[in-house]
C-alpha positions as CSV (number, residue, x, y, z in Angstrom):
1,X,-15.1,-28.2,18.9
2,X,-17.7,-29.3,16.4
3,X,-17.8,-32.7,14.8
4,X,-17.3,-33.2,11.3
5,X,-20.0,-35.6,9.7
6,X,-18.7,-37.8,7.1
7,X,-20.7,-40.3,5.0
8,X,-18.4,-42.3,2.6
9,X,-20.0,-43.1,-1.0
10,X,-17.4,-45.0,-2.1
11,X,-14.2,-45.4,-1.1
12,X,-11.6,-43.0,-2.5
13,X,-14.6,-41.7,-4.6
14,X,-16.7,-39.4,-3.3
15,X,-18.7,-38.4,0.2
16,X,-21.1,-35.3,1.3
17,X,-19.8,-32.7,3.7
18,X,-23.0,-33.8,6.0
19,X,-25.0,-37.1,5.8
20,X,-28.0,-35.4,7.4
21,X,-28.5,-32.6,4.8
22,X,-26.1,-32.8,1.4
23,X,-24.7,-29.6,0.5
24,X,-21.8,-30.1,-1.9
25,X,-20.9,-33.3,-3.2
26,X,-16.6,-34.3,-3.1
27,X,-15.5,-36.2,-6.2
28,X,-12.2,-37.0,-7.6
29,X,-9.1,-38.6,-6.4
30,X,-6.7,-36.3,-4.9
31,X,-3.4,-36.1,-6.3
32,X,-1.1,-38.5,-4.8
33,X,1.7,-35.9,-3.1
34,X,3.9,-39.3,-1.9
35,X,5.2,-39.1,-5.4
36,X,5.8,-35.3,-5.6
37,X,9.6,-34.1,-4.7
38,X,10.0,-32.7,-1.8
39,X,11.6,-29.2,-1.5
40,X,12.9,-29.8,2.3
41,X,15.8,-32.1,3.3
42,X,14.6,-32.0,7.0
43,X,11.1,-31.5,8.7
44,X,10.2,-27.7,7.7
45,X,9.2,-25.1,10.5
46,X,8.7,-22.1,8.7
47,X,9.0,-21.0,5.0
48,X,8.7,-17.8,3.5
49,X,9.5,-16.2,0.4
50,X,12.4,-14.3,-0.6
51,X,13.8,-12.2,-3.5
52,X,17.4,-14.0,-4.8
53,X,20.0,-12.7,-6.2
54,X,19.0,-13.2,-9.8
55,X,16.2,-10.7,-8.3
56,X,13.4,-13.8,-8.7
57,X,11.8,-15.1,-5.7
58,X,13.0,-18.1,-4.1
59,X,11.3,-20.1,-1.4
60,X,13.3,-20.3,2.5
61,X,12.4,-23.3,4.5
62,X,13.9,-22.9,7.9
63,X,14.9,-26.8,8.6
64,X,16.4,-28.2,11.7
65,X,18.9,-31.2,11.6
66,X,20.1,-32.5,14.8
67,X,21.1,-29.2,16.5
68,X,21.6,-27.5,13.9
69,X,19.2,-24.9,12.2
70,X,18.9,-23.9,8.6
71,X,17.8,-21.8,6.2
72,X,17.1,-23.8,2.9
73,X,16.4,-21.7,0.0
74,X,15.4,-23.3,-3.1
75,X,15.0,-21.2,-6.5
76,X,11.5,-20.9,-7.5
77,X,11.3,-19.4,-11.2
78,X,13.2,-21.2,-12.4
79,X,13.8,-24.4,-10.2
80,X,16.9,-26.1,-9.5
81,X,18.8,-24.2,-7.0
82,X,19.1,-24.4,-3.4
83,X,21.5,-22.8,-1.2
84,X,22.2,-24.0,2.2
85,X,23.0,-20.9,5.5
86,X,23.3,-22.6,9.2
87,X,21.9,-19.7,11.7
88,X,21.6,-19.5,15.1
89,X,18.1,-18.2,16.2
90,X,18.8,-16.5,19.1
91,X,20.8,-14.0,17.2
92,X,20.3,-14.3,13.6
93,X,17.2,-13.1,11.4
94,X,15.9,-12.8,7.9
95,X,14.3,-10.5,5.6
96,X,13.1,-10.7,2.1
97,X,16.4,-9.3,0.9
98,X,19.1,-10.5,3.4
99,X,19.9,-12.9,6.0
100,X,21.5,-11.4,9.0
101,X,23.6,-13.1,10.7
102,X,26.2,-12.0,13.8
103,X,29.2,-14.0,14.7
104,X,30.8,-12.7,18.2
105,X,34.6,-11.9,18.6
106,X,35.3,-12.3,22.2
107,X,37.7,-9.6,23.9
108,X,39.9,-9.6,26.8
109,X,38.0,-6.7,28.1
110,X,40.5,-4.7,28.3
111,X,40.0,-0.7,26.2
112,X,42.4,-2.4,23.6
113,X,41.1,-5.8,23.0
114,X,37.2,-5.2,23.5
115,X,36.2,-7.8,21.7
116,X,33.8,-7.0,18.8
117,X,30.4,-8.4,16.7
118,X,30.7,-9.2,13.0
119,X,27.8,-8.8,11.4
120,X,27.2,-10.4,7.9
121,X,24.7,-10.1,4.9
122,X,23.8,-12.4,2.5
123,X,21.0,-12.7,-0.5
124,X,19.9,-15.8,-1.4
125,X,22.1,-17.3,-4.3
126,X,24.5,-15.1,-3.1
127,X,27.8,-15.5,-1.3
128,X,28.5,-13.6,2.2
129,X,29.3,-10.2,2.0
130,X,31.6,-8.7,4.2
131,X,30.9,-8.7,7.5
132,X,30.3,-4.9,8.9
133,X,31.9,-4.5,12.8
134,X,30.2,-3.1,16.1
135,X,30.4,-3.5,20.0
136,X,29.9,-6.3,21.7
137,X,26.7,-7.3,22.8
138,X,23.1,-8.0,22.2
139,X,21.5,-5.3,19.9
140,X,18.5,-4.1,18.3
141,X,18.2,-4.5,14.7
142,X,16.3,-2.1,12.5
143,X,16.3,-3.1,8.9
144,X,15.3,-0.5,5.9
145,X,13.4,-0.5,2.4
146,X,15.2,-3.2,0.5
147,X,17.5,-4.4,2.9
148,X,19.7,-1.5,1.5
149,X,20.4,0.2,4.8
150,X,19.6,-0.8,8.7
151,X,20.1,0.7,12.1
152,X,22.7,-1.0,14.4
153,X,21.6,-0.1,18.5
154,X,23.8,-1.9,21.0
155,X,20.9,-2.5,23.9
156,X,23.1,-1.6,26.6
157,X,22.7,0.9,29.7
158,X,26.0,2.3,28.9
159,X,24.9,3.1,25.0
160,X,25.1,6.5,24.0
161,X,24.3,6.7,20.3
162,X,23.6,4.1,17.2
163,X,24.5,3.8,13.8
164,X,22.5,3.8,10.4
165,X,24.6,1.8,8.2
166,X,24.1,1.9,4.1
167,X,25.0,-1.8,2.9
168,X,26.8,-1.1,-0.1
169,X,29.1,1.1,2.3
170,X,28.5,4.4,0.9
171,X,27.7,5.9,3.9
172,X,27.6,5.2,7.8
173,X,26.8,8.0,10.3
174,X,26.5,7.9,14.3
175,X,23.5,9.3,15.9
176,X,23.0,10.4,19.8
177,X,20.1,8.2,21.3
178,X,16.7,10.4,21.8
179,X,16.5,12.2,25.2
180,X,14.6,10.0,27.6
181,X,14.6,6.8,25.6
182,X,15.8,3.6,27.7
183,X,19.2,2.4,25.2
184,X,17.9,-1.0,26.1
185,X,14.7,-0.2,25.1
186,X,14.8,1.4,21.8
187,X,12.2,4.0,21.1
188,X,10.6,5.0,17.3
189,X,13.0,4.0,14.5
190,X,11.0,4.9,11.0
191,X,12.6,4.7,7.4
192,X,11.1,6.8,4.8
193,X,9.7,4.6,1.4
194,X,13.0,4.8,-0.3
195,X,15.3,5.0,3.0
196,X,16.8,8.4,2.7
197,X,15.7,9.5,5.8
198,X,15.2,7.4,9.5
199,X,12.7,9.3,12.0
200,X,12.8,9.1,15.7
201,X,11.2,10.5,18.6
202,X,12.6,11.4,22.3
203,X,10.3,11.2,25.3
204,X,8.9,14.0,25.3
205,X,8.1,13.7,21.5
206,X,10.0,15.6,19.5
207,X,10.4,14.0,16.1
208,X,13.4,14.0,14.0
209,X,14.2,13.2,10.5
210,X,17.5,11.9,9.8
211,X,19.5,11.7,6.7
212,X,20.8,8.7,6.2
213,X,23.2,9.5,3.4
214,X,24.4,13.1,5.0
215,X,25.2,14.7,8.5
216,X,22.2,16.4,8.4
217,X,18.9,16.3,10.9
218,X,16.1,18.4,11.4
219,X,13.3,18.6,14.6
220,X,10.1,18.2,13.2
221,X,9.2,19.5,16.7
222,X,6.5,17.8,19.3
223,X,4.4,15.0,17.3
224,X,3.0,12.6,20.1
225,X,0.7,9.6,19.2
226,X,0.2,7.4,16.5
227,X,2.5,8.6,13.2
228,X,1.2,7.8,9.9
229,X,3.3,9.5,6.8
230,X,1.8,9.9,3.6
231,X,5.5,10.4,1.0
232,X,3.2,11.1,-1.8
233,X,1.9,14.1,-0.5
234,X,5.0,15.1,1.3
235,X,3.5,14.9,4.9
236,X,2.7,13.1,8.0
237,X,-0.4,13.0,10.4
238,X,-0.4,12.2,14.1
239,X,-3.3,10.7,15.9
240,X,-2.8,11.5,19.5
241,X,-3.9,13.8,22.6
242,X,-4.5,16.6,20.4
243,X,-6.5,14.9,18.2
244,X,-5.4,14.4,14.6
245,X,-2.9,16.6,13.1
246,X,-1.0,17.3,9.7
247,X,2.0,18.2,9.2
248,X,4.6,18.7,6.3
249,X,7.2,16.8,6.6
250,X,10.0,20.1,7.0
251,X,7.9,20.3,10.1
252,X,5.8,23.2,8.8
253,X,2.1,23.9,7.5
254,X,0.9,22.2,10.5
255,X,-3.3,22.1,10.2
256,X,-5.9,20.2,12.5
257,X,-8.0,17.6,11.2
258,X,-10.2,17.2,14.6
259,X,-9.1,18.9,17.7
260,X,-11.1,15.6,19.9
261,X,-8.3,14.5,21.8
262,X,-7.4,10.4,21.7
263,X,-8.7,9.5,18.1
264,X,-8.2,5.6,17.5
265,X,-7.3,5.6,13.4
266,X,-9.0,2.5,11.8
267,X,-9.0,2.6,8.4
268,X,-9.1,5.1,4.8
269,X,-11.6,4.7,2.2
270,X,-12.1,6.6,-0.8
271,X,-9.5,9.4,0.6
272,X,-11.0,9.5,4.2
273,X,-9.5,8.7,7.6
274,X,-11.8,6.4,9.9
275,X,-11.7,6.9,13.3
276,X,-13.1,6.1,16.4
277,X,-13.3,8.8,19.6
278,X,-14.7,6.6,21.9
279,X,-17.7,4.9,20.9
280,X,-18.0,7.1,17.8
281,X,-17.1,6.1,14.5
282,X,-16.0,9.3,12.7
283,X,-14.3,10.1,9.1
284,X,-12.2,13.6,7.6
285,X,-10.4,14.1,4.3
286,X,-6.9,14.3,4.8
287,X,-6.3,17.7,3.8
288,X,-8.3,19.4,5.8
289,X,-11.1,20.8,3.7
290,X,-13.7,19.8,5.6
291,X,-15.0,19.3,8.9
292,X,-15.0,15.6,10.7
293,X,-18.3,13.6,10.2
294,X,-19.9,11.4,12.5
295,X,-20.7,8.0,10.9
296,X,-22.0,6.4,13.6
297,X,-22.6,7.6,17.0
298,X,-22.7,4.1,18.9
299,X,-23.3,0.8,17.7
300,X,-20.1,0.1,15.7
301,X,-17.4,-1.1,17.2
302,X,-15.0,-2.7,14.9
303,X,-14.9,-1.8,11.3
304,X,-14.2,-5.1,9.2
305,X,-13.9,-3.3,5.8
306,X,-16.4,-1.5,3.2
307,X,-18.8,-3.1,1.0
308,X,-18.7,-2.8,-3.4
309,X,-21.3,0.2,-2.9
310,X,-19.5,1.8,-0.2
311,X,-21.7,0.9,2.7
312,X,-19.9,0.0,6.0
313,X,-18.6,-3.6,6.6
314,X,-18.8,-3.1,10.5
315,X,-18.7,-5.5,14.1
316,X,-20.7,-4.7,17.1
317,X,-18.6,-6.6,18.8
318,X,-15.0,-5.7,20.3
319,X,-11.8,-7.9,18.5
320,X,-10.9,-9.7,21.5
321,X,-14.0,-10.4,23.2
322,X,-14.1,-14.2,21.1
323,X,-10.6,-15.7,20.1
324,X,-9.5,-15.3,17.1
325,X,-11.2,-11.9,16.9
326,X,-14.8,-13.7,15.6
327,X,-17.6,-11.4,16.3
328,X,-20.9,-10.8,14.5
329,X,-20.8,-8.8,10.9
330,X,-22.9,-6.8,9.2
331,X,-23.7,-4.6,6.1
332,X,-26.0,-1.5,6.6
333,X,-28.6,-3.1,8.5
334,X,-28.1,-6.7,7.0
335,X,-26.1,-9.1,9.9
336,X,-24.4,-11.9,7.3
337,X,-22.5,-13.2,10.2
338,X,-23.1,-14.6,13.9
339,X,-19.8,-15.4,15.0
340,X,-17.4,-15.1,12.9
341,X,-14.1,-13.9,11.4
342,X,-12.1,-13.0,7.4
343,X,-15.2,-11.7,5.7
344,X,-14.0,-10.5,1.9
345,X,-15.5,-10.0,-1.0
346,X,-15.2,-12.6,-4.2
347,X,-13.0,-10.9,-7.4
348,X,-16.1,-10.0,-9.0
349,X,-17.5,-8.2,-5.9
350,X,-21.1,-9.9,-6.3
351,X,-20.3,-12.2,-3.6
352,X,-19.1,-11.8,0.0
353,X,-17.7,-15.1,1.6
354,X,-16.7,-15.7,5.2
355,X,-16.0,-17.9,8.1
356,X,-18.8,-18.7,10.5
357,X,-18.5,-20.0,14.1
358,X,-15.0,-19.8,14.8
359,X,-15.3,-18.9,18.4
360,X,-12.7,-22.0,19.5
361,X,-9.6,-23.4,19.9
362,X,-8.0,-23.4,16.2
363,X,-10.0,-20.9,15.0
364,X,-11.9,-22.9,11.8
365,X,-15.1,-22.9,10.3
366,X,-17.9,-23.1,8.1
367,X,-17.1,-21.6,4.7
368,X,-20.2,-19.4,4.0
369,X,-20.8,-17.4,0.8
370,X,-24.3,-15.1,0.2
371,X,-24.7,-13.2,-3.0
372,X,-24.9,-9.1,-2.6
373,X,-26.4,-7.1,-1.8
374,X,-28.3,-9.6,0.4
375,X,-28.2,-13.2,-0.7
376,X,-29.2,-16.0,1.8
377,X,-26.0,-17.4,3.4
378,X,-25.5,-20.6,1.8
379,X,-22.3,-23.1,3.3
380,X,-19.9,-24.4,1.2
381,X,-17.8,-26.5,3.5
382,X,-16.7,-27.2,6.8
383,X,-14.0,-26.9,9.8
384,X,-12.0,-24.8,6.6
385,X,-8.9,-22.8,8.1
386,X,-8.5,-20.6,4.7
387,X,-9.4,-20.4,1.3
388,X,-8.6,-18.0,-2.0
389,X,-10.4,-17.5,-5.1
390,X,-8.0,-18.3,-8.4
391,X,-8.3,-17.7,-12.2
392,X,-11.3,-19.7,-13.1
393,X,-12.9,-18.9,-10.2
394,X,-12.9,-21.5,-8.3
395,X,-12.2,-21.8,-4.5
396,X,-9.3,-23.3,-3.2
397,X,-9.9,-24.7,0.0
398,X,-8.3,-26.0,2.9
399,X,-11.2,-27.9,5.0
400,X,-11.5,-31.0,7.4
401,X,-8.8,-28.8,9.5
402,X,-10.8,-28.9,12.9
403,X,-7.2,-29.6,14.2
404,X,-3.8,-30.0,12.6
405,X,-3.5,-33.6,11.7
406,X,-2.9,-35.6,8.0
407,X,-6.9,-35.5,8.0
408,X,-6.1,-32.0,6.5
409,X,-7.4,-31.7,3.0
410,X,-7.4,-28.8,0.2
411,X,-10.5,-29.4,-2.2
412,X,-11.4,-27.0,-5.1
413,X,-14.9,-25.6,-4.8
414,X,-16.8,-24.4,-8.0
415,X,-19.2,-21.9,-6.0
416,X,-21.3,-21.4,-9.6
417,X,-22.0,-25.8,-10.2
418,X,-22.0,-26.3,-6.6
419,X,-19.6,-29.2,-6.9
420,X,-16.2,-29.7,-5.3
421,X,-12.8,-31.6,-6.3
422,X,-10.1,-34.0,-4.3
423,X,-7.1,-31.6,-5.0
424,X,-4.4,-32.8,-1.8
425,X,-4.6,-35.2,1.3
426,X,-2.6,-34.4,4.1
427,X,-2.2,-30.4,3.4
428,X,-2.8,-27.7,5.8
429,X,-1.9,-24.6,3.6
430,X,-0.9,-23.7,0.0
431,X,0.4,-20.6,-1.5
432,X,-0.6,-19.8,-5.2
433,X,3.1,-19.5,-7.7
434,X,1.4,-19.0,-10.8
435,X,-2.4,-19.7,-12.6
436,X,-1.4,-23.6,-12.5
437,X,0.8,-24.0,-9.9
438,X,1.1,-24.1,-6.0
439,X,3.4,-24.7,-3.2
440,X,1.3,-27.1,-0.6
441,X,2.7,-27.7,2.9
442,X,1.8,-31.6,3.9
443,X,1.2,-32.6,7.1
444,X,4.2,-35.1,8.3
445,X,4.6,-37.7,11.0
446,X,7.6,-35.7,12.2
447,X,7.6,-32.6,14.1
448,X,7.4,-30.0,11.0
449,X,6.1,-30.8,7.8
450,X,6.7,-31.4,3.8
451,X,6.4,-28.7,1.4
452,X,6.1,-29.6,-2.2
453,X,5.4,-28.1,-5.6
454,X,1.9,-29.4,-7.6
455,X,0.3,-28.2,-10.3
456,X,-3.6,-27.2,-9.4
457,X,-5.8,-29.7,-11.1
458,X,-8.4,-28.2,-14.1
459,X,-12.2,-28.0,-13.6
């Protein structure tokens, strides 16, 4: 871990990020979140946004009071409402549509009182719905686009089929389990972009489409490796033993991309699979009109992303050979970064900004920014977990977060001036609501922590 080097001006005033060699000077007060409401009634674990059932987005805080755990929503836009749902974890989930949650009906076991699982839906706002019945025990839960539909799979060695179940009722059908797939292990279950049709694949990988609104299903035929469906187009690609393949997805019209068997997809750019076959970064257009072209033939090993011009954003070192997947970066033949991680490019693209040296334990580090094409590396703070660019341009920053303590900060950078304002104390993440406004979790005590509503402060 690396040491943060404070030197106080004045107290509650101002201080430089490093008494040896100022960079960016810290002025302000920050704003004082002790008087700010707080959202939660209890210690927060987890929050997470969700879409309510006046279809605007309201904020879940998953609490925990005694032994009992909850999922606090609270409206967001506008504020004022709050709903309160106890859940059990083991068994209960949430998505951004629905909360799940199954309530078991004991049998005698006996083939006329079995016993049975209720399982119930509710939106945010919303009351329960009624609950939906299946077999007893645990189960695999496979929700769809929307939360409008969901596959039901009893994990069980006796299981013999699952259900895709429409949530408005309209429509439920049964479906035999693949060949070869484990029922306690379920295998590929894949909903199409508007959830009329599930995919799966047996063992020996035959892929099938399934309706999910009529008795009908169709083999696709043998499709092994990694799926990738494009709906716009009408077709799907595999990336397996047989190299990369296209297919349409009636299962005919079947072309290949690149016979090279074992193709590792990365990335598309500019309507062009990246790929890697072994140490060989390749690339192909999608429909098949022209041949594969070798990009680099050694030397890249991870692709980080592509630069304004075009030019490759690229590692030469593997993802998990440092923690946190840190590594060197580099542009063409320009290396921006030593060892470290979330390079991306300011809104305006003249600028790239990343983390440096975050090789350790939490994963934090110096916020560096060059200008492009190739700027000298210039820091802008330090031990900073994350950051995001808003309206005016300025950075928000959350820095002094070498570990997870109240001696968290966010500050407000103005990467132009060079100067840097007190925005919270005691804040180890924030998620933008609106041009003005945030939601800032606060660093608590108490196991968990606060999470409060604050308006960003102006330049």
């Amino acid at each position: 871990m690396r040491w943060l080097y404070v030197v106080l001006l004045t107290a509650g005033c101002s201080f430089t990020f490093d008494g040896a060699a100022p960079e960016i000077v810290l002025s302000g007060y920050p704003t004082d979140t002790t008087r700010l409401p707080r959202l939660n009634h209890a210690p927060v674990h987890s929050d997470y946004y969700v879409l309510g059932a006046d279809s605007q987005w309201w904020l879940t805080l998953e609490e925990r009071r005694g032994n009992q755990h909850i999922w606090h929503s609270v409206s967001l836009f506008p504020p004022g409402k709050e709903q309160e749902i106890v859940y059990n974890p083991d068994t209960d989930r949430s998505s951004v549509h629905a909360f799940y949650r199954v309530e078991t009906i004991p049998g005698l076991g006996t083939p006329a009182y079995p016993g049975k699982t209720l399982l119930r839906l509710q939106t945010a706002g919303a009351a329960p719905e009624e609950a939906f019945e299946f077999p007893l025990g645990p189960a695999h839960l496979a929700t769809g686009p929307w939360d409008n539909l969901f596959v039901y799979w009893v994990k069980d060695p006796k299981t013999k089929t699952f259900e895709i179940v429409r949530r408005d009722r309209s429509y439920r059908r049964t479906i035999p389990i693949p060949e070869g797939i484990d029922p306690e292990v379920p295998g590929l279950l894949l909903f199409s972009s508007n959830g009329q049709i599930l995919f799966t694949r047996d063992k020996s990988g035959h892929l099938v489409k399934h309706y999910t609104d009529r008795e009908v299903d169709i083999d696709l035929g043998i499709h092994k490796g990694q799926l990738m469906f494009d709906e716009s187009r009408k077709v799907f690609y595999t990336f397996g033993h047989d190299g990369i393949h296209r297919t349409k997805l009636d299962g005919t019209g079947e072309i290949v991309l690149d016979p090279t068997p074992d193709p590792a997809y990365v990335s598309s750019y500019e309507d062009r699979f990246y790929y890697f076959i072994g140490r060989e970064l390749r690339r192909v257009l999608p429909d098949g009109s022209e041949q594969p072209q070798v990009v680099s033939d050694g030397g890249i090993t991870r692709l980080l992303g592509f630069a304004p011009d075009g030019q490759l954003m690229y590692s030469t070192v593997a993802a998990n050979h440092y923690v946190h997947n840190s590594g060197d970066g580099w542009i063409g033949a320009w290396r921006f970064m030593e060892r470290g991680r979330s390079p991306g490019f300011s809104v305006d693209r003249k600028r790239l900004r990343w983390l440096e040296h975050t090789a350790q334990h939490d994963g934090v580090g110096d916020l560096m920014q060059a200008d492009l094409p190739r700027g000298d590396p210039v820091r802008l703070a330090r031990n900073v977990y994350g950051w995001t660019e808003i309206n005016d341009r300025r950075l928000l920053v959350v820095d002094n977060a070498a570990y997870f303590g109240t001696q968290n900060r966010i500050i407000a950078i103005d990467p132009d001036a060079r100067t840097a304002r007190w925005v919270a104390n005691s804040a180890w993440h924030f998620s933008l609501l609106t041009a003005t406004e945030m939601l800032v979790d606060l660093v608590t005590d108490t196991a968990g922590y606060d999470v409060v509503r604050m308006t960003i402060p102006p330049p």
